[in-house]
N, C-alpha and C positions, 0 to 999 in steps of 0.2 A: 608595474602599477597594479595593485590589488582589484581584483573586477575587471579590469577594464573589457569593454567589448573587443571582443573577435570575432566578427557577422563571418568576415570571409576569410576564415582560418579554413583550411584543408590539411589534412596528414602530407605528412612530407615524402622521401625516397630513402629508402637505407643509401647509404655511401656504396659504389660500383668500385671497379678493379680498375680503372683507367689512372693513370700514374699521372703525379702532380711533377711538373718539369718549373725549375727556376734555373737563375742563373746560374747560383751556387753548389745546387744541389736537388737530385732526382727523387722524388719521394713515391714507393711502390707497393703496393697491397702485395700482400704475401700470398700469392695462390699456388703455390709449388715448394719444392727443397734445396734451387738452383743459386738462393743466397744464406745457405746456413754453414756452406764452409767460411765464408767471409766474415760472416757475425762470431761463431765460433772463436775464428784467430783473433777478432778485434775485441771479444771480452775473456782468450785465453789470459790464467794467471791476475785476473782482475779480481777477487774475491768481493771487493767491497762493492761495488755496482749492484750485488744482490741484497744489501746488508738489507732493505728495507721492503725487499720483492719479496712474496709467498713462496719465492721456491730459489733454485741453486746457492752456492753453487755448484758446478758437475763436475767429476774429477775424471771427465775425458770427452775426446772431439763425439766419442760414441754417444757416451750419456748425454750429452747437448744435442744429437742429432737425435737421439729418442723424442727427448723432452718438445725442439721446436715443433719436430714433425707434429708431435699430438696437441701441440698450444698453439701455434701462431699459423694455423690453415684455417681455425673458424670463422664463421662471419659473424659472431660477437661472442669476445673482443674480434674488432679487424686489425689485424696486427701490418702494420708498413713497416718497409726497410726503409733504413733514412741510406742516401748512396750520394757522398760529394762529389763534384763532380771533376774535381783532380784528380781522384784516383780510381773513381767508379767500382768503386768498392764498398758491399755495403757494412756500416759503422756503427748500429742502431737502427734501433726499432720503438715504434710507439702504435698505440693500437687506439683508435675509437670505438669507443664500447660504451653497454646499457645505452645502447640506443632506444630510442622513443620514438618513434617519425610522429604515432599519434599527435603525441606534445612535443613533438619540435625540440626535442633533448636530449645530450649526448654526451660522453663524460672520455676523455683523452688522460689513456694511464697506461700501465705496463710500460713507463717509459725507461729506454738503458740504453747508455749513449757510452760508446768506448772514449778512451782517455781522450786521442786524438779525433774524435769529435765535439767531443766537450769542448764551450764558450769558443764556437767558430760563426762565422757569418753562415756557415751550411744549417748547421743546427738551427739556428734563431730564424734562417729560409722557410727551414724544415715546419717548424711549426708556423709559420705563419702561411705557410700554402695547406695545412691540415685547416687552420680555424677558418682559412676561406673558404674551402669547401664546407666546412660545418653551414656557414653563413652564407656564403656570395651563392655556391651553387647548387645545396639543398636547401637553402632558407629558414635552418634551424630558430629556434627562438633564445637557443642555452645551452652552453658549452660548460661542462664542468671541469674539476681539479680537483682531487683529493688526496692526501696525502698522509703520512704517521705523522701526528703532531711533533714528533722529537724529528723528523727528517730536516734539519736546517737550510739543506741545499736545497730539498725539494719546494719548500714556504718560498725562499727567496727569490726561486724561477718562476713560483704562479705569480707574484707580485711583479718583476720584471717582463711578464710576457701580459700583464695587464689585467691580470684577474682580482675580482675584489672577495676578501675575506667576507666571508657570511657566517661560521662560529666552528666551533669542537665538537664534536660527537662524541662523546664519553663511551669508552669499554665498548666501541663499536663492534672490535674483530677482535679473533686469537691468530696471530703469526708465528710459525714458526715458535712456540708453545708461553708467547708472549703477549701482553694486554698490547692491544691499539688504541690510542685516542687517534680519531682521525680530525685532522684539518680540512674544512670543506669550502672551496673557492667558487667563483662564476664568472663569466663574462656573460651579455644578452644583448642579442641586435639590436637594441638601441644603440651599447657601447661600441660594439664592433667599427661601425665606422674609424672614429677616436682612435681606438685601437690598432686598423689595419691600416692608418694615417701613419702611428708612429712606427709601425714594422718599416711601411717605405723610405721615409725620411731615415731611419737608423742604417739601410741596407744600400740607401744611395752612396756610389763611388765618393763623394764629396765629403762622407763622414769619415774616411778610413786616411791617414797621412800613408808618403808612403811608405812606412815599416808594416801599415796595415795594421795600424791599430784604433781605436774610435775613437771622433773627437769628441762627440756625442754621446750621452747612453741612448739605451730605449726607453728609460722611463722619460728623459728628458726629451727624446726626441717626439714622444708622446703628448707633454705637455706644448709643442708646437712650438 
């Protein structure tokens, strides 16, 4: 809402290291090197997972353990291991970054999810215990999502995870010696409710038969 008053807005808390635990799946701030053999195997031989990342891919367990060590320790981006919790292995990472506490804004990227974490109830856990903390436990006002306009899987999951399109940024970045138009998405505490309604409803036992598959989507189970 344009103006609107905020008498009793205060700055908010960067996001802490305390690990988001669900049923499906353990989601863990990366403060050490004790899950980058894990990450390593579960995006060995993936080449495409990087196709739209600013960097890999690496053509060894070495070069990936360079690379994580000097990326995914800082505290912006905070880079999480995503860890299901069948195999407790971690399968993916996503980072909350440009953080804002000032303004209560906060932007979820560097996401790379290996094969067998992709489109699982872990994954869709996964980010739904991240946007809580964005909201329920630092009280953000704005989660972002942005993405290469050409990235079709990426558009499809800010839309399915409930994010609303807000426009294009034209010749935003160079990638990897290429134009970016970026796609730029949002959810705001207003929606979040809405939002962390349809996570629970899509994630209840009730929506999966049992080969485990949903009867429900998320957008639908969204719409209530």
């Amino acid at each position: 809402m344009t103006d609107a008053p905020l008498a009793t807005w205060t700055p908010r808390r960067l996001p802490g290291d305390a690990p988001l635990i669900g049923r499906h799946v353990r989601v863990e701030p990366l403060v050490d090197t004790r899950h980058f053999a894990d990450l390593e195997a579960g995006f060995r031989g993936q080449d495409q997972l990087w196709d739209y990342l600013a960097y890999g891919p690496f053509d060894g367990a070495e070069s990936f353990h360079r690379f994580a060590e000097a990326t995914y320790l800082g505290a912006d981006p905070k880079f999480h291991a995503i860890i299901p919790a069948d195999t407790g292995k971690a399968a993916g990472v996503a980072a909350l970054m440009r953080l804002d506490p000032a303004n209560g804004v906060a932007e979820i990227g560097h996401i790379c999810l290996s094969p067998g974490l992709q489109k699982t109830r872990a994954s869709t856990e996964a980010f739904a215990l991240l946007y809580g903390r964005v909201f329920d436990e630092l009280g953000y006002r704005r989660l972002e999502w942005k993405c290469n306009s050409g990235n079709a899987p990426s558009r499809r999951a800010a839309e399915r995870y409930g994010f609303s399109y807000e426009g294009l940024f034209r010749q935003h970045m160079v990638v990897k010696g290429r134009n970016r138009d970026t796609a730029w998405f949002s959810i705001t505490d207003t929606e979040w409710p809405g939002v962390k309604a349809g996570f629970e409803r899509w994630l209840a036992d009730e929506n999966f038969n049992g080969e485990g598959h949903q009867i429900r989507s998320l957008e639908a189970c969204r719409e209530g």
